[in-house]
N, C-alpha and C positions, 0 to 999 in steps of 0.2 A: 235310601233303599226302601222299596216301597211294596211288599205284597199284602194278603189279606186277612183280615180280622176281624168279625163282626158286620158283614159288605163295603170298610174300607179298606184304606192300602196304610200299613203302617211299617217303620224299620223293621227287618227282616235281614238274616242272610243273605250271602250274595247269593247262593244258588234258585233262593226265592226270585232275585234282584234278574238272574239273567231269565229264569221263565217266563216273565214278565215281557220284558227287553225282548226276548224269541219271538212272544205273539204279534208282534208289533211287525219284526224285521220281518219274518214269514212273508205276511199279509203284503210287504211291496215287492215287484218284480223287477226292476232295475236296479241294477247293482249300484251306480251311483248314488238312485235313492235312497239305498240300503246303508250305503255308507253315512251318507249325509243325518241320516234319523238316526243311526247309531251314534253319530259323535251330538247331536243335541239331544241324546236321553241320557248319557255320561254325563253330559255338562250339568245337566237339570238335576239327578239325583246326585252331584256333586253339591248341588246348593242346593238341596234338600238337606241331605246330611247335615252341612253346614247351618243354616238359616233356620229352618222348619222341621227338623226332627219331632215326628210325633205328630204333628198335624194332621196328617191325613194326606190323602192325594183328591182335594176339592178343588172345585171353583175359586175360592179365595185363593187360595196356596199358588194356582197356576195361575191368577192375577197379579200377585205380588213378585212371581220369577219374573212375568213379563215386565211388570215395573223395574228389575232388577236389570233387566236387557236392556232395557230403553235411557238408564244411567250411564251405561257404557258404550253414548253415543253410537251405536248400531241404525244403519240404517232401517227406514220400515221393511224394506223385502226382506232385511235378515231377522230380523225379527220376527217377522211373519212365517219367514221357513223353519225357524227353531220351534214355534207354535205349534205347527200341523203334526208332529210326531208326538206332542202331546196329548192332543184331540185323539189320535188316533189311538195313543193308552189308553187312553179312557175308554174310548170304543171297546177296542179287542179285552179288556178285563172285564166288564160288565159283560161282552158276549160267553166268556168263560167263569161266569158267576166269580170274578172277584175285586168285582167293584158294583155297590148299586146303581141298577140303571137311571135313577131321579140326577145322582150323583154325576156319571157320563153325563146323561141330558147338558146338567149344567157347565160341564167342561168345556164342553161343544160348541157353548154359547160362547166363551170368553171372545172379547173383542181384540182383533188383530189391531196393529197399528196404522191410521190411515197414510197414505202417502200423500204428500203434497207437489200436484201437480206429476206429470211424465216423464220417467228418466227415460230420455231415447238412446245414451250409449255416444259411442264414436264414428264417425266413417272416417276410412281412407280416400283421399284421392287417386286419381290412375297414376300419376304420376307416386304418389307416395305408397302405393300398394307394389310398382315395379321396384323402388328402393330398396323397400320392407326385402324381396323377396332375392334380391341381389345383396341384402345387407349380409351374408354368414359369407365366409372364406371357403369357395369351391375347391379350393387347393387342398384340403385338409378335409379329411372323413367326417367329424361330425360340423363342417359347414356342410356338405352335400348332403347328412340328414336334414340339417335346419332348412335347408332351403328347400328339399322334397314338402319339410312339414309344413312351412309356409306357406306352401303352391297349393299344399290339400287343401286347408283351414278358407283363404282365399279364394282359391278356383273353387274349390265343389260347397264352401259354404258350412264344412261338417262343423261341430260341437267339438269340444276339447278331450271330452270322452269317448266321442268315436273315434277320434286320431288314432287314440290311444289303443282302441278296440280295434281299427283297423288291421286286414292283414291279406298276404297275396292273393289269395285265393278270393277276395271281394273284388277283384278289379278283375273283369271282363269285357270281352265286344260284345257292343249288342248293335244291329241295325249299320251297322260298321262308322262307331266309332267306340270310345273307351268308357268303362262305365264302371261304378263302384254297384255291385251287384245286391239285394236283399242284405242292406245296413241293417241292424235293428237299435235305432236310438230313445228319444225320451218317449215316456207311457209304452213301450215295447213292440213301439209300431216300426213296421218294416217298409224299405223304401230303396227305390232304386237310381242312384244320384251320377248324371253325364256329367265325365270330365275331360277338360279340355287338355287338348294335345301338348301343351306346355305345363302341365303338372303331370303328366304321362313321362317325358323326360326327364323330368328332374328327380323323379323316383326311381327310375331305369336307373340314371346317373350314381342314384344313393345305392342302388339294392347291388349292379355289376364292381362297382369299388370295396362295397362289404360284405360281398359274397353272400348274398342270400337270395334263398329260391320259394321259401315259404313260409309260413308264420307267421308273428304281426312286422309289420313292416317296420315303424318308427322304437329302437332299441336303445336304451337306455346306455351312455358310454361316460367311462369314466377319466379324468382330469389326465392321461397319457395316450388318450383318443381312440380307445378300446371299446368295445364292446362288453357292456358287463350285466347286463339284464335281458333278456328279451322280450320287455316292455319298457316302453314312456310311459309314465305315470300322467296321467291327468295334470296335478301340480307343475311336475317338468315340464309340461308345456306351457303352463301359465307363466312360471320363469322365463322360460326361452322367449315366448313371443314379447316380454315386457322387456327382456334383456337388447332385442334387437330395437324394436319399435323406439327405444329411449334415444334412439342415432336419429331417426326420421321425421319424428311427429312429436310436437310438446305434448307432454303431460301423459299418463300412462295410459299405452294401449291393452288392450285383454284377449284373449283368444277370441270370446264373443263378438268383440269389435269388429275381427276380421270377419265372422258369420253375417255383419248388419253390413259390412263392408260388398261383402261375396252379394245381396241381395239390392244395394243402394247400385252398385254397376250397372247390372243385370237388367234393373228398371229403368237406369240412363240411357240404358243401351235397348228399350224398347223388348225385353222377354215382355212376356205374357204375366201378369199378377199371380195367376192360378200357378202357370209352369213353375216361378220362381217357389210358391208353396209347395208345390208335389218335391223342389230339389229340398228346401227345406226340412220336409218334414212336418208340417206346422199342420196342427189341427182343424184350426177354425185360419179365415185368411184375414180376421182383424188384424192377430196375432203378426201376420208376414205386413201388413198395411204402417204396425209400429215400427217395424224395423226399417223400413223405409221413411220411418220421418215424414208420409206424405198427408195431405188432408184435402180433402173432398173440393176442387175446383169447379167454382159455379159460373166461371166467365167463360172457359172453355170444356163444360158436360162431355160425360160421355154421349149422352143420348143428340148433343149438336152432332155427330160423326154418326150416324146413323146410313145417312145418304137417303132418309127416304123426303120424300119434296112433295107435299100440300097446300093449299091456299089455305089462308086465315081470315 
């Protein structure tokens, strides 16, 4: 528990502990980030408590947790992502005078873990993406969700988080076809993502069996095929898709997979690079260039497909 004393952060009270923790969560706008930074600053002032009592909240101290991540074989991104809510305490206390700013400086610096080499993820085949998506029991209520949720994650490409955040009133015609209307997914950007006419029925299918006309659409049902939340959680969906995908495809698939899946088609199938990043979301199109697994062809350039014809 770490607030201030003399421009460090030292055990304190929890309600010092959660002031702290606020400035932090505040400062992100996504709610999964929020989540996410909230459960590695628990973790961290958990092994503070334990390990470092009294130390202080320095550079060394948030050098030796990360040493302590990196024993419990963690891969480097999670590693990395437990990091940044740190850096980012340090920030927001120094900016609230209770931590010196030499001190943040130095936090700031600590070194992430490097990765070795690209992890590119999973793709499905077509043929294994139709399985995936026929894999739940239509006969039964919650296969006709799984297979709605399937169709979304797949067809439009969303995040496990948007699934989750989806809801009727996002799915509109626009230009006359179907369209998931101003999503707002990661860094809180907004986007408007075409869906294809076969993940348009199989949510009709899900929503006219379970009676629903509004709300989020994918609802959380319990073991007598009931409806018992009016949300999927994030997680439930990492379950469900790992739970079906273990019929189809060796070794575990992730909800992500289907997103690199939704974008490796798309490019098989001739979209446009930029369109499949506008459905994505993706900021910069490096970012959409990994998910396709592709790399830069010098036998057949773009600039050969030009069509323009001079002499040499």
């Amino acid at each position: 528990m770490l607030p201030s004393t003399a421009g460090n952060l030292v055990a304190q009270p929890p309600p010092d502990l959660a002031r702290i923790k606020s400035l932090v969560l505040d400062s992100v706008q996504s709610p999964h980030s929020r989540r996410s930074y909230g459960k590695s600053l628990a973790e961290f002032f958990a092994w503070y408590a334990a390990e470092a009592p009294g130390e202080g909240f320095t550079k060394a101290t948030v050098q030796r947790f990360v040493q302590h991540l990196r024993t419990k074989n963690l891969s480097a991104s999670t590693v990395n992502v437990r990091l940044a809510p740190l850096r980012r305490l340090a920030a927001e206390a120094a900016d609230n005078g209770l931590l010196a700013p030499e001190i943040a400086a130095g936090i700031s610096r600590v070194k992430g873990v490097r990765q070795q080499g690209a992890r590119t993820g999973n793709w499905l085949t077509v043929e294994q993406a139709e399985r995936l998506i026929h894999a739940p029991d239509a006969a039964k209520l919650k296969g006709k969700r799984d297979r709605a949720l399937l169709a979304v994650l797949i067809g439009c490409g969303l995040r496990r988080s948007e699934a989750s955040s989806l809801t009727f009133e996002h799915i509109q015609q626009r230009e006359g076809r179907w369209a998931i209307i101003d999503l707002r997914g990661k860094g809180n950007r907004v986007r408007t993502v075409p869906m294809p006419a076969w993940t348009k029925a199989r949510i009709d299918d899900w929503s006219a069996a379970a009676a629903l006309t509004g709300g989020r659409i994918f609802r959380s049902m319990n073991n007598r095929g009931q409806i018992a939340r009016d949300v999927l959680l994030p997680q439930n969906i990492m379950e469900t898709v790992v739970k079906y995908s273990r019929r189809i495809a060796p070794g575990q698939v992730a909800p992500h997979d289907l997103r690199r899946t939704f974008a490796r088609l798309a490019h098989k199938g001739r979209a446009p690079l930029e369109q499949i990043q506008l459905s994505l979301g993706h900021a910069s199109i490096v970012t959409t260039e990994r998910y396709l697994g592709v790399r830069q062809d010098f036998e057949d350039a773009p600039c050969d497909r030009l069509g323009l014809r001079f002499s040499i």
